[in-house]
Z-matrix of the N, CA and C atoms (Angstrom, degrees):
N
C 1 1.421
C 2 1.517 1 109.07
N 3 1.115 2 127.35 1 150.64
C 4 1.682 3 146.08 2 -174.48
C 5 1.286 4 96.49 3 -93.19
N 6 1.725 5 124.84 4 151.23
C 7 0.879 6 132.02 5 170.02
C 8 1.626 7 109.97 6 -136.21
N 9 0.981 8 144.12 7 144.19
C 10 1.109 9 122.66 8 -159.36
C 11 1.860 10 100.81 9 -132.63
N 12 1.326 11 128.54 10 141.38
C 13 1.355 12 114.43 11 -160.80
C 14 1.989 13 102.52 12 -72.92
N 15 1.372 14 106.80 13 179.93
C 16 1.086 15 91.90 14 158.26
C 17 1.230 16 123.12 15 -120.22
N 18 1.577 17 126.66 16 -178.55
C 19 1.231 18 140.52 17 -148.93
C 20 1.213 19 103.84 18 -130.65
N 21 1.565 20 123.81 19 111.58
C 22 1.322 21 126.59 20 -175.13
C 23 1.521 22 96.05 21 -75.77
N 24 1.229 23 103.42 22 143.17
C 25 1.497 24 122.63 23 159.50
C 26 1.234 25 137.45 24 -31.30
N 27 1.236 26 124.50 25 -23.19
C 28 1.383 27 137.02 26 165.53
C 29 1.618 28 128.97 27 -77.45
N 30 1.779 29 90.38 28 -29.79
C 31 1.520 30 112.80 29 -179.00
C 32 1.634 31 107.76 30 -112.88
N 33 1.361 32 116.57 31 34.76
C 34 1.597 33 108.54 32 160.39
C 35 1.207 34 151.65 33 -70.03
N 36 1.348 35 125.23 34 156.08
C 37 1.255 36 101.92 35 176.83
C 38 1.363 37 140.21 36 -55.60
N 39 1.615 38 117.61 37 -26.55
C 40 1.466 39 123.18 38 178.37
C 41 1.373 40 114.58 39 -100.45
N 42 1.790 41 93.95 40 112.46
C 43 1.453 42 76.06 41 -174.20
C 44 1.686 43 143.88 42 -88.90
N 45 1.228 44 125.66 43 125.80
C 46 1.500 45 121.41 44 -159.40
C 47 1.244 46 120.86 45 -28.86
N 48 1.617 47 129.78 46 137.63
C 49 1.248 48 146.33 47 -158.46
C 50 1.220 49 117.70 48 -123.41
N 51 1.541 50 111.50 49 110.56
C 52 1.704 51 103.99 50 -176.02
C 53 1.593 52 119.97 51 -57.02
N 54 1.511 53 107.07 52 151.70
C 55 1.598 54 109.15 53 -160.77
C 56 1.679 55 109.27 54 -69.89
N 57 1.495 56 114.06 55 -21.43
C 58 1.311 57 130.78 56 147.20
C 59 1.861 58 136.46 57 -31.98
N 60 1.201 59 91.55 58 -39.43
C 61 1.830 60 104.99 59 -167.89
C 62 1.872 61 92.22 60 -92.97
N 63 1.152 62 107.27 61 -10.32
C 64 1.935 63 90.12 62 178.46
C 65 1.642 64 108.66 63 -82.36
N 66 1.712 65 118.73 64 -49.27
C 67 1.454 66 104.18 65 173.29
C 68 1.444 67 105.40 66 -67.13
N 69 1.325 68 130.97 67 -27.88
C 70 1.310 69 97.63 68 174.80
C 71 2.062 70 125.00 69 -66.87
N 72 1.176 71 94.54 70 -20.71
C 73 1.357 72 94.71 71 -174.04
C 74 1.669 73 118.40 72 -75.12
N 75 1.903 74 95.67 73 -24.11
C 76 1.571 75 106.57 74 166.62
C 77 1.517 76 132.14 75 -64.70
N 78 1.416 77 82.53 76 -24.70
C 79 2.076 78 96.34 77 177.70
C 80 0.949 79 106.08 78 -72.94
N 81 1.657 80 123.05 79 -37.01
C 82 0.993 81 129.81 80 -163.76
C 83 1.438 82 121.42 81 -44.12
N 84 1.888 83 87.70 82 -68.05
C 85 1.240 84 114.98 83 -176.44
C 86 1.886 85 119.18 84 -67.52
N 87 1.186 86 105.91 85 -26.76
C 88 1.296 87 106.03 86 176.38
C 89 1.646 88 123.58 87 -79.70
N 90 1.746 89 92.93 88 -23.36
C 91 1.986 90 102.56 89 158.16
C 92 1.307 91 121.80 90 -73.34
N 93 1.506 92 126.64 91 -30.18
C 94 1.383 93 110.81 92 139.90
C 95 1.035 94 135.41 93 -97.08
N 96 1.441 95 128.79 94 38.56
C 97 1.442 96 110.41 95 142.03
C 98 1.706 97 109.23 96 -88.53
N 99 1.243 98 107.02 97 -23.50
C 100 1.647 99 122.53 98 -174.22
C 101 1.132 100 95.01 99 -33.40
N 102 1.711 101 97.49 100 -81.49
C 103 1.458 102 121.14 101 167.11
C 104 1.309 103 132.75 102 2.79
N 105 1.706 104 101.29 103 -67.26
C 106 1.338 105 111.66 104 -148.43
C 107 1.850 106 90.24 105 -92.04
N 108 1.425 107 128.56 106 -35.29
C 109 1.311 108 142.08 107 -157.86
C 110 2.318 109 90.17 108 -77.52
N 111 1.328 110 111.13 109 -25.51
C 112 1.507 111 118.59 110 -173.02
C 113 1.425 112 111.64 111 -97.36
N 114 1.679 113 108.40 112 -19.26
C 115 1.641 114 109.50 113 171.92
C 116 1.510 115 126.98 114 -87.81
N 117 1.890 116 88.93 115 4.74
C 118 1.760 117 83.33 116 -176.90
C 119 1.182 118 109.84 117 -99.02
N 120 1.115 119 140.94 118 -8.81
C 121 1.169 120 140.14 119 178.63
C 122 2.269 121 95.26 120 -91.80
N 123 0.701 122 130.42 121 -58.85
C 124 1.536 123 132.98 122 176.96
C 125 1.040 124 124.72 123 -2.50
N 126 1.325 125 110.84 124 -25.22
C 127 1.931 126 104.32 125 -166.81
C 128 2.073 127 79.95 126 -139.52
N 129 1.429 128 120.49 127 134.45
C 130 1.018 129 128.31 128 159.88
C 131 1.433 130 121.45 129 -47.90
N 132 1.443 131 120.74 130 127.90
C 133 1.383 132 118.08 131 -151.97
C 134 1.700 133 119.56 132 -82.54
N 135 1.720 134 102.03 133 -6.53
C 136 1.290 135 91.81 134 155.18
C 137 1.704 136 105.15 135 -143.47
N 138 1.367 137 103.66 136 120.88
C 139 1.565 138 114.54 137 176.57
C 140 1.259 139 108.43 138 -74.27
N 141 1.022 140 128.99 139 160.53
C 142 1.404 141 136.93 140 176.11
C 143 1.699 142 118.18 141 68.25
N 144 1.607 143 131.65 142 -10.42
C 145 0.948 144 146.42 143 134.12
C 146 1.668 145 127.06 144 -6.61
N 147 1.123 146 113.67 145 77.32
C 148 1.870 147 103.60 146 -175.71
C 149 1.477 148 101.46 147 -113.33
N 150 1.049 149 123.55 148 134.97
C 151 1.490 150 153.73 149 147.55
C 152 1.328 151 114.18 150 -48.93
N 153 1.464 152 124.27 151 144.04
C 154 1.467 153 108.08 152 160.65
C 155 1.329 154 86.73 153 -123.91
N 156 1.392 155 97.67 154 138.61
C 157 1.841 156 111.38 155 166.94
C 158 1.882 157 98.03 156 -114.72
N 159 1.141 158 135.13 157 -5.49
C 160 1.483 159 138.52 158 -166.84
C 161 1.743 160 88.50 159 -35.24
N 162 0.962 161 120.16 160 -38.97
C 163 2.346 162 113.66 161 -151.33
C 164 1.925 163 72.64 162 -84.57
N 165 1.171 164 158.93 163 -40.37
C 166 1.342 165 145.64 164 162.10
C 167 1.444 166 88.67 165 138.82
N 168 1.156 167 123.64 166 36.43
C 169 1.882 168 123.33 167 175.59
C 170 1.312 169 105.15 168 -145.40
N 171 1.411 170 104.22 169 138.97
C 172 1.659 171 93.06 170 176.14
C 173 1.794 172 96.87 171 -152.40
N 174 1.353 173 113.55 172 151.50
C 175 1.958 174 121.58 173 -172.46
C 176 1.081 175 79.54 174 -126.82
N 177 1.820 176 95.29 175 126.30
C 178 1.605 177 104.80 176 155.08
C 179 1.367 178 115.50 177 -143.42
N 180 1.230 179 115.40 178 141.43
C 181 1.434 180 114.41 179 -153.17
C 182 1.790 181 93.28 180 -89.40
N 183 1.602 182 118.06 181 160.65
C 184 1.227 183 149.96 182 149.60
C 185 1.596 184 120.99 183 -99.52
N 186 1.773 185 109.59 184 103.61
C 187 1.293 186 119.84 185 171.34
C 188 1.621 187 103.42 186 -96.66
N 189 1.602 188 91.57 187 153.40
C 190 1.789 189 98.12 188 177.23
C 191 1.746 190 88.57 189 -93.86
N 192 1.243 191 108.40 190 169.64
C 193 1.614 192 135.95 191 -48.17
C 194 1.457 193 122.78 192 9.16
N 195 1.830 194 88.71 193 -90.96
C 196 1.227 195 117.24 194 -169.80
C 197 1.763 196 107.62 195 -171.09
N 198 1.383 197 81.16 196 98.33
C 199 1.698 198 110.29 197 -178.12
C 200 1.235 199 130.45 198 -163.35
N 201 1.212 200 123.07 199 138.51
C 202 1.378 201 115.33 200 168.46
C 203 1.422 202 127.04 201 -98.71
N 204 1.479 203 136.34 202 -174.26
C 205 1.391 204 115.37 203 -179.42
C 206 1.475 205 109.06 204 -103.66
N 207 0.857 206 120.59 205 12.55
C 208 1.699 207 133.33 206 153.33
C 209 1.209 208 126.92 207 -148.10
N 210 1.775 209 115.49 208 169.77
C 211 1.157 210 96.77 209 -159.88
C 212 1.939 211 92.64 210 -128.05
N 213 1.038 212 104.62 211 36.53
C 214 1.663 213 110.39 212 -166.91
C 215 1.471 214 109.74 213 -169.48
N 216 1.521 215 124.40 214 126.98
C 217 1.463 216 116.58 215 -170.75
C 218 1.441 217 105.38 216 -132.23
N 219 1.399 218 121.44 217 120.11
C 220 1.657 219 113.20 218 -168.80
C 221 1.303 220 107.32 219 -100.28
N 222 1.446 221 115.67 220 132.61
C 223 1.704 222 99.26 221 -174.55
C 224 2.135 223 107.16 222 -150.79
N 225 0.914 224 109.28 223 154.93
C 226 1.272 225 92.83 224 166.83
C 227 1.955 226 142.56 225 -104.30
N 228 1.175 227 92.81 226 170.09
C 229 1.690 228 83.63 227 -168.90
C 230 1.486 229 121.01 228 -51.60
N 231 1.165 230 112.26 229 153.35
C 232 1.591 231 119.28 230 -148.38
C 233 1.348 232 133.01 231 95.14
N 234 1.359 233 135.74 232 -164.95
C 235 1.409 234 143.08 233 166.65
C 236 1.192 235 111.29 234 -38.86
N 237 1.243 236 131.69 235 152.70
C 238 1.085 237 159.69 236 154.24
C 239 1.597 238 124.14 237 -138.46
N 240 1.151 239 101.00 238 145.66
C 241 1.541 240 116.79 239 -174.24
C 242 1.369 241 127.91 240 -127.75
N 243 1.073 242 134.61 241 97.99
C 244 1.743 243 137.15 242 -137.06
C 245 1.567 244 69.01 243 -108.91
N 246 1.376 245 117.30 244 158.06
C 247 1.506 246 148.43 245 150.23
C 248 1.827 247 92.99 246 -122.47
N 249 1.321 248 109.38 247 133.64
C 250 1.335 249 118.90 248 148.77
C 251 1.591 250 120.08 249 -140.51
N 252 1.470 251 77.77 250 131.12
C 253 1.773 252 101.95 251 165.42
C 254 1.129 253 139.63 252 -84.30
N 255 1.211 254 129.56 253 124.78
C 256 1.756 255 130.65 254 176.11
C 257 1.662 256 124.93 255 -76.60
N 258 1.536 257 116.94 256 77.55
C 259 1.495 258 98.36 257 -168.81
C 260 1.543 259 115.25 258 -72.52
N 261 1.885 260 111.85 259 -3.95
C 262 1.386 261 94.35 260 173.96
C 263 1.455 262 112.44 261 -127.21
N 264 1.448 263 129.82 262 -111.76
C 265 1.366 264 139.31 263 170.57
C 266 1.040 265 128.27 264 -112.30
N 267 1.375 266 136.94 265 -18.19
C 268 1.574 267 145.03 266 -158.29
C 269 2.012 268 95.59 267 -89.62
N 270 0.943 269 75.52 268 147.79
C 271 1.864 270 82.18 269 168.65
C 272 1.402 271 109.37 270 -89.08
N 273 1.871 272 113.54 271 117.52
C 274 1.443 273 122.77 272 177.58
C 275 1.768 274 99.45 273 -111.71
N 276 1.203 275 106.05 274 172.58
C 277 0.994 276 126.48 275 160.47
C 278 1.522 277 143.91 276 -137.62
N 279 1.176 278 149.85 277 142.90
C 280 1.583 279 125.11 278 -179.51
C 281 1.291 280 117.76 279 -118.22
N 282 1.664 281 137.30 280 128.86
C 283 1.116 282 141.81 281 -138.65
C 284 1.433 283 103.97 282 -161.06
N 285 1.303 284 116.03 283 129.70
C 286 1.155 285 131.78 284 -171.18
C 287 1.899 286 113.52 285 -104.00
N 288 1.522 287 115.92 286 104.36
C 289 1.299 288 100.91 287 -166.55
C 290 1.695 289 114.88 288 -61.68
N 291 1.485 290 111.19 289 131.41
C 292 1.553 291 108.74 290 164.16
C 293 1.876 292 100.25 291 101.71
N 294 1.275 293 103.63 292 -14.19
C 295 1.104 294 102.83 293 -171.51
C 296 1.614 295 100.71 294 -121.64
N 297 1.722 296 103.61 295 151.84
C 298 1.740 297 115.31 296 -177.97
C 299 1.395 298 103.93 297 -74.42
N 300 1.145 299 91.10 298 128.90
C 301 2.276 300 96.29 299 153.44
C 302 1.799 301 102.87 300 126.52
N 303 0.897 302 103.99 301 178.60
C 304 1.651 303 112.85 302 177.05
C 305 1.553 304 90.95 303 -177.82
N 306 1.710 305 95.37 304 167.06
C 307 1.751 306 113.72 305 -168.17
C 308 2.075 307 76.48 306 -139.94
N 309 1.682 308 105.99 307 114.12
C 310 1.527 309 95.43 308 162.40
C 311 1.176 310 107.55 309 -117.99
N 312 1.726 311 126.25 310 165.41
C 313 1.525 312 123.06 311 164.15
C 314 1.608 313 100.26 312 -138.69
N 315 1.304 314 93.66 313 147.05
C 316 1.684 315 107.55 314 -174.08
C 317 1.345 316 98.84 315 -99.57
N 318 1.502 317 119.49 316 -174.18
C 319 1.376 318 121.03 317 158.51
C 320 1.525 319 114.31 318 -56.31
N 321 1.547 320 132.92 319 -37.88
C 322 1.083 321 126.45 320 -150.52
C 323 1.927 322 89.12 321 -88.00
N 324 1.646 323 126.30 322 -46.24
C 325 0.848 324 147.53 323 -113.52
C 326 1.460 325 88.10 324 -111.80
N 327 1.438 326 154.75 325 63.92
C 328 1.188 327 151.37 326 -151.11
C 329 1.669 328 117.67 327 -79.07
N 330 1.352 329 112.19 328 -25.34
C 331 1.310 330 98.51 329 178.97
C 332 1.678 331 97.14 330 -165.13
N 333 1.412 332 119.82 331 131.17
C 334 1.402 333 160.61 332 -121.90
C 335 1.688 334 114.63 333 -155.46
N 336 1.503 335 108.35 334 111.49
C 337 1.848 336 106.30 335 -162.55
C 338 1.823 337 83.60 336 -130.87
N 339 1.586 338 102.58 337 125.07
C 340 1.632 339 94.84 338 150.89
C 341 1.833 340 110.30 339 -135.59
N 342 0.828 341 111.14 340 160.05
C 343 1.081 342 115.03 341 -173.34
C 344 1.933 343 128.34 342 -88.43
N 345 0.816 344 167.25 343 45.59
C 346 0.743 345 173.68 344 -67.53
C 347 1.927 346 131.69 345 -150.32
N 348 1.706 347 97.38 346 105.97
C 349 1.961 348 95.48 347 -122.86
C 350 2.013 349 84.36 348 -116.65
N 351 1.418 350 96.22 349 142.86
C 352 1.164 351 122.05 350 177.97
C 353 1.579 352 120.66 351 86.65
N 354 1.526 353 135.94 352 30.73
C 355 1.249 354 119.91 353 -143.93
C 356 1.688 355 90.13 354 -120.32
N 357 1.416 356 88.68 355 121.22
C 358 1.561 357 126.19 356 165.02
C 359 1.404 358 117.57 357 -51.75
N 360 1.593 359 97.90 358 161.85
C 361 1.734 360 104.72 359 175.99
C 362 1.555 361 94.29 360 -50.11
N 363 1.315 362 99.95 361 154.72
C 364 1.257 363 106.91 362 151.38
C 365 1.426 364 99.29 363 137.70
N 366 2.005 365 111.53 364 166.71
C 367 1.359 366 118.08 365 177.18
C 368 1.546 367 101.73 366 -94.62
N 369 1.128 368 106.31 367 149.17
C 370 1.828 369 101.95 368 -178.38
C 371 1.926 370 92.13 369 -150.79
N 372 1.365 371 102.92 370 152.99
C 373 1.308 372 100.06 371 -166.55
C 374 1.580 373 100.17 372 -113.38
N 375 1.407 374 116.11 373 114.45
C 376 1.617 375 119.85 374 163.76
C 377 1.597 376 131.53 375 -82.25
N 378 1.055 377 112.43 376 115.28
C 379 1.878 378 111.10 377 -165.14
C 380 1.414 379 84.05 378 -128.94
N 381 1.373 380 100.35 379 -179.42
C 382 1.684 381 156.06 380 174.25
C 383 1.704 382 108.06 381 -68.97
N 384 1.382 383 112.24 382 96.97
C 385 1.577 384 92.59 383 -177.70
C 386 1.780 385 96.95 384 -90.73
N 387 1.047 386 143.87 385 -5.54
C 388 1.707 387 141.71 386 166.24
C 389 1.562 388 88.23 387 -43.87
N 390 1.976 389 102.34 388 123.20
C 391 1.422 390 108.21 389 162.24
C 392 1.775 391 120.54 390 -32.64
N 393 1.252 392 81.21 391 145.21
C 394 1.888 393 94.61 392 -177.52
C 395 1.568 394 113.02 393 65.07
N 396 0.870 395 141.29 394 -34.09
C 397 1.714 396 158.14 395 -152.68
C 398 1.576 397 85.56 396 -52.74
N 399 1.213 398 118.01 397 -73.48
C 400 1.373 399 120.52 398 -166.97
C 401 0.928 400 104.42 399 -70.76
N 402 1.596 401 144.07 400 -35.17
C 403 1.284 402 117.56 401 151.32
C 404 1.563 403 154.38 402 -46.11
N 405 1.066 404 80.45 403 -31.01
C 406 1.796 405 104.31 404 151.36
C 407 1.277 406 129.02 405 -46.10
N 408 1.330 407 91.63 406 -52.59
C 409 1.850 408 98.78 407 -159.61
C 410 1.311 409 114.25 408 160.04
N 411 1.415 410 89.78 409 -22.92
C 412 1.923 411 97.23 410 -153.80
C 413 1.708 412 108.27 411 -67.84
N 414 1.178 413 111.93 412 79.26
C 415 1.643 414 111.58 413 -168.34
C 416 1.813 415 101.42 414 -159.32
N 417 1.466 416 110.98 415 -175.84
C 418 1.395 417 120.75 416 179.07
C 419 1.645 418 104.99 417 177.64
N 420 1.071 419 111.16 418 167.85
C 421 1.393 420 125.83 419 167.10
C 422 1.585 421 121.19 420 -75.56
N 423 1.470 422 148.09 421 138.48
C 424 1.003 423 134.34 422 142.56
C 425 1.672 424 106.12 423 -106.06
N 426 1.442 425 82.03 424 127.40
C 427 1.998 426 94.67 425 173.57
C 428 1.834 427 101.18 426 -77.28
N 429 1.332 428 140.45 427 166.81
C 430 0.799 429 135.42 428 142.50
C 431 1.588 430 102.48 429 -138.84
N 432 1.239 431 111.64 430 141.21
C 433 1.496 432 121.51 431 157.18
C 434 1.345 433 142.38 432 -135.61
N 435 1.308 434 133.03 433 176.98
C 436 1.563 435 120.68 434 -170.77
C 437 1.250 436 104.02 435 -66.79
């Protein structure tokens, strides 16, 4: 059997920790989880993602956090018709800046179509009107062209 000497108390291995450095080490840790639990939703979860709405219809899904399943929707001038889907629980919505109408879905309410009539050349940006959403991320481009 091993015996191992002992280690007076003064000369241990761990060395004593001011009573100071533990809340700091708790903030620490709880600013990155903040962090890390607020950066996943931040960047739309798939970049480079384009839609075609050109036939004047387009499905786009709503992920929780706050994301959509693309981040770019190509469509042409005139009507358009968003379908949106809820793949989780949070209440999203889809909203076209500058332009009338929205398509929302709740938890109960799974999938949500509005139509969206007269829309010109141009880039116009569709987000998340649910507080913060668009701050997040929760947004994309729609291209439209002739």
């Amino acid at each position: 059997m091993f015996s191992f000497p002992a280690v007076p108390a003064s000369r241990g291995a761990c060395p004593r920790r001011s009573r100071r450095s533990l809340p700091s080490a708790l903030v620490a840790t709880v600013a990155v989880v903040v962090l890390a639990a607020c950066s996943s939703g931040s960047e739309n979860d798939s970049p480079g993602v384009t839609l075609d709405g050109t036939g004047g219809s387009v499905t786009i899904e709503a992920h929780d956090p706050a994301s959509y399943n693309a981040n770019r929707i190509d469509a042409a001038v005139g009507d358009l018709t968003v379908k949106l889907v809820q793949t989780g629980s949070i209440v999203h919505d889809f909203q076209i800046d500058g332009i009338d109408g929205k398509a929302q879905v709740t938890g109960s309410e799974r999938e949500a179509t509005a139509t969206f009539v007269g829309l010109e050349a141009g880039e116009y940006e569709y987000f998340c009107g649910t507080p913060g959403h668009r701050a997040m991320g929760m947004k994309g481009v729609l291209v439209v062209t002739e």
